[in-house]
C-alpha atoms as one frame of an Amber mdcrd trajectory, in Angstrom:
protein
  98.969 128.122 101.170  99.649 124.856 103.137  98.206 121.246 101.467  97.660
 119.874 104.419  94.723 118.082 105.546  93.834 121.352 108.013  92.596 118.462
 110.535  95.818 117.493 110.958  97.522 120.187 113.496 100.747 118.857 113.724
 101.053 118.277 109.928  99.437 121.841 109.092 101.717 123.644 111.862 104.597
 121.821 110.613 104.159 123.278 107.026 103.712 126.735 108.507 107.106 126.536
 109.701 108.373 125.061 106.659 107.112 128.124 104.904 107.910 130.621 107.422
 111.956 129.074 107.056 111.690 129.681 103.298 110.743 133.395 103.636 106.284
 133.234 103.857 105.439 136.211 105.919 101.282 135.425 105.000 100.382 131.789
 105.236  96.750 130.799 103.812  95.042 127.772 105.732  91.975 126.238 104.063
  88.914 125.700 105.984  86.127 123.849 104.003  83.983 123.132 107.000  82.992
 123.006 110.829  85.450 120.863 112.170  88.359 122.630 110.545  86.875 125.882
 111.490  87.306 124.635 115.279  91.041 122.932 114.967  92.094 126.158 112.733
  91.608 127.350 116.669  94.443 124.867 117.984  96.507 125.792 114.787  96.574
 129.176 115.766  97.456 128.635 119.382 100.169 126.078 118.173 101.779 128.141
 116.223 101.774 130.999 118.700 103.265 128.636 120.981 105.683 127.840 119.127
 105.948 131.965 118.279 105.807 131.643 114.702 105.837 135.314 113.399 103.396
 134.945 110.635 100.166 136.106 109.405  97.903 133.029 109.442  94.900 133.528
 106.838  91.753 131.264 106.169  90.126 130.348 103.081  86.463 129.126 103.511
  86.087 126.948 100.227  82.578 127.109  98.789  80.418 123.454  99.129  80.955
 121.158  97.152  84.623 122.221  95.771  87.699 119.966  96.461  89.803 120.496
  99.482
């Protein structure tokens, strides 16, 4: 799971490929609320830019929990 603040695209892509280098084949991307919801959408066409190879998963965190 990246620990990136999933507003951050560069940051967040950048992690993906950290953990697709160290052997991730599923990466989990938390999305706690509208606006990462819609940039989750440039993550994914980043990284398939890019042509990461790797299952991108998202984790919609219940209100009110930390992110």
């Amino acid at each position: 799971m990246t620990n990136t603040n999933t507003l951050d695209v560069a940051a967040t892509v950048a992690q993906i490929q950290q953990l697709k280098k160290a052997g991730a084949d599923i990466v989990r991307v938390s999305v706690p609320d509208m606006d990462a919801a819609e940039t989750f959408g440039q993550i994914k066409s980043w990284s398939m830019y890019r042509s990461l190879p790797i299952s991108i998963l998202t984790t919609k965190l219940p209100y009110g929990s930390p992110s």
